[in-house]
C-alpha positions in Angstrom: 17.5 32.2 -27.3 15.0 34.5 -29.0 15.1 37.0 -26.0 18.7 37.7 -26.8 18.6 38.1 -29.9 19.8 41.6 -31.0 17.5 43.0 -33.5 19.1 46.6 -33.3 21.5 48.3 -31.1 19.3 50.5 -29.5 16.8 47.7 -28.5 15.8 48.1 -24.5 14.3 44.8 -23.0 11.4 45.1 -20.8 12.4 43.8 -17.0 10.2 40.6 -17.8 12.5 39.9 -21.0 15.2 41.0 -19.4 14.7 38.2 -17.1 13.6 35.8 -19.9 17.2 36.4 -21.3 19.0 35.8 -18.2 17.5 32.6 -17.6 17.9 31.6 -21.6 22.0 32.1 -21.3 22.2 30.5 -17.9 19.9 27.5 -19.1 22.5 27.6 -22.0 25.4 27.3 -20.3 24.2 25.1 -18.1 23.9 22.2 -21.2 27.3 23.3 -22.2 29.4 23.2 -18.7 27.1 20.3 -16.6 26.4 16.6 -17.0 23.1 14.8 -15.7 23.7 12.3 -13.1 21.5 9.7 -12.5 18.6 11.3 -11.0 18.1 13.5 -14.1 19.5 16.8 -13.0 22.0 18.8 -13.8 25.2 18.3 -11.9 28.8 18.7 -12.3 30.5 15.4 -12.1 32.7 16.0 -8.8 36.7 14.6 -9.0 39.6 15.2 -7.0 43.1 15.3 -9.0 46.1 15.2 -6.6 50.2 15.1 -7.4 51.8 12.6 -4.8 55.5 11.6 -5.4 55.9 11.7 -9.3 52.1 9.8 -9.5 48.7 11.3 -10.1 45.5 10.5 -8.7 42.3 11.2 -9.7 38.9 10.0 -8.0 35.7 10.7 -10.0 31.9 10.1 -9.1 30.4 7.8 -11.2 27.6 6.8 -8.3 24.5 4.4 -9.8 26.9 3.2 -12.5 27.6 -0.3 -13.4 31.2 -1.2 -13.6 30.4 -3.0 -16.1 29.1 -0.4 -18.8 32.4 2.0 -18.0 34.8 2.5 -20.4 38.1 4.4 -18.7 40.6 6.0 -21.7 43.4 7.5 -20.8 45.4 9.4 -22.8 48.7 11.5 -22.1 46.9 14.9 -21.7 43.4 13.4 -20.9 41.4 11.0 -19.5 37.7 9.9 -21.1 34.9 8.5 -19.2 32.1 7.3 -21.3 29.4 4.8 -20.1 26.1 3.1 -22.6 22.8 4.2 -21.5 20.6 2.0 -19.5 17.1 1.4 -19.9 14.9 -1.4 -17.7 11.0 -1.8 -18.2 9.0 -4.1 -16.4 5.3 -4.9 -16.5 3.4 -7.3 -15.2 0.2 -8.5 -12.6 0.3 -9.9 -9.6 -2.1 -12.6 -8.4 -4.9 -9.8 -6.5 -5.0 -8.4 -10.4 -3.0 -5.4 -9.1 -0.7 -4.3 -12.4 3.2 -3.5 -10.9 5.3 -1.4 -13.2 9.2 -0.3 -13.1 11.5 1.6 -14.8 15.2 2.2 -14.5 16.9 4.6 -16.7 20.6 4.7 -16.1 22.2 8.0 -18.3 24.8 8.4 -20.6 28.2 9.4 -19.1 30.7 11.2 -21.3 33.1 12.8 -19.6 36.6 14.3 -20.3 39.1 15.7 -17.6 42.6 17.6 -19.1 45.6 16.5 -16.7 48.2 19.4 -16.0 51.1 17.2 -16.9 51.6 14.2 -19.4 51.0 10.8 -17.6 52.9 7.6 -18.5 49.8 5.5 -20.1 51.5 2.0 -20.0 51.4 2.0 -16.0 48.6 3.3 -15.5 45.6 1.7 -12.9 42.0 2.0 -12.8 39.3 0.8 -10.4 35.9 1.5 -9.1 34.4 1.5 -5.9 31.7 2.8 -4.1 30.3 4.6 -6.6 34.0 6.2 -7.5 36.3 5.8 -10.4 40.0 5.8 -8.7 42.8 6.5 -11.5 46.4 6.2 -10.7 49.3 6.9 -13.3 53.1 7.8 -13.1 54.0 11.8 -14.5 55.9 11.1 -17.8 59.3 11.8 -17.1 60.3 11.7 -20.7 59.5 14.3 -23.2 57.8 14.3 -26.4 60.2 17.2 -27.8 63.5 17.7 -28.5 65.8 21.0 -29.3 67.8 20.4 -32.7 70.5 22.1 -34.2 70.2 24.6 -36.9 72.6 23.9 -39.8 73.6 27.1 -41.8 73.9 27.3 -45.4 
């Protein structure tokens, strides 16, 4: 982040830091706002969120993931997606003395979504398949929050 880095207010960047800079904030915002899938590189997890007769439904990618290693939260306001990270080394020679090797590296998943509404937590249903989380919870009904009375005096 040294290229945008103010050292006075009259500094003019050259067009070669100028573009130095650009790519420095977008390669910043980039670690804040995306997630690595599986192949290493930087993608936004994709989900669809839908409202369908009091229930919501949300449908989130999760491809290369073992069902397994998913934890699914769900809170009120939220639901969290986190997932252990994988990793798989083999070694080993065949009998022609050729050497085989293999690695698998499965990557972390922690991901948050905010719902619009409040959900009802005890009914709600989670599955995977295909790669997809599928999440399906009734809208709360009831409210958190009551008006009271003020007394006087």
């Amino acid at each position: 982040m040294l290229a945008i880095t103010p050292f006075n207010h009259n500094r003019r960047l050259s067009s070669q830091a100028h573009h130095r800079a650009m790519r420095e904030l977008d390669d910043f915002f980039d670690r804040l706002l995306w997630a690595p899938d599986l192949s290493g590189s930087r993608n936004l997890r994709e989900f669809d969120m839908y409202e369908k007769d009091g229930r919501l439904f949300l449908s989130i990618e999760a491809a290369g993931a073992n069902p397994e290693d998913l934890e699914v939260r769900i809170f009120k306001d939220r639901v969290s997606i986190k997932s252990s990270n994988e990793a798989v080394e083999k070694a080993g020679d065949e009998e022609d003395g050729r050497t085989w090797y293999n690695k698998k590296t499965v990557c972390n998943m922690d991901y948050e979504i905010t719902l619009p509404f409040e959900i009802d937590t005890e009914d709600a249903e989670a599955s995977f398949a295909e790669g997809v989380i599928h999440i399906s919870a009734p809208r709360l009904e009831r409210s958190e929050s009551k008006v009271i009375p003020l007394k006087k005096g």
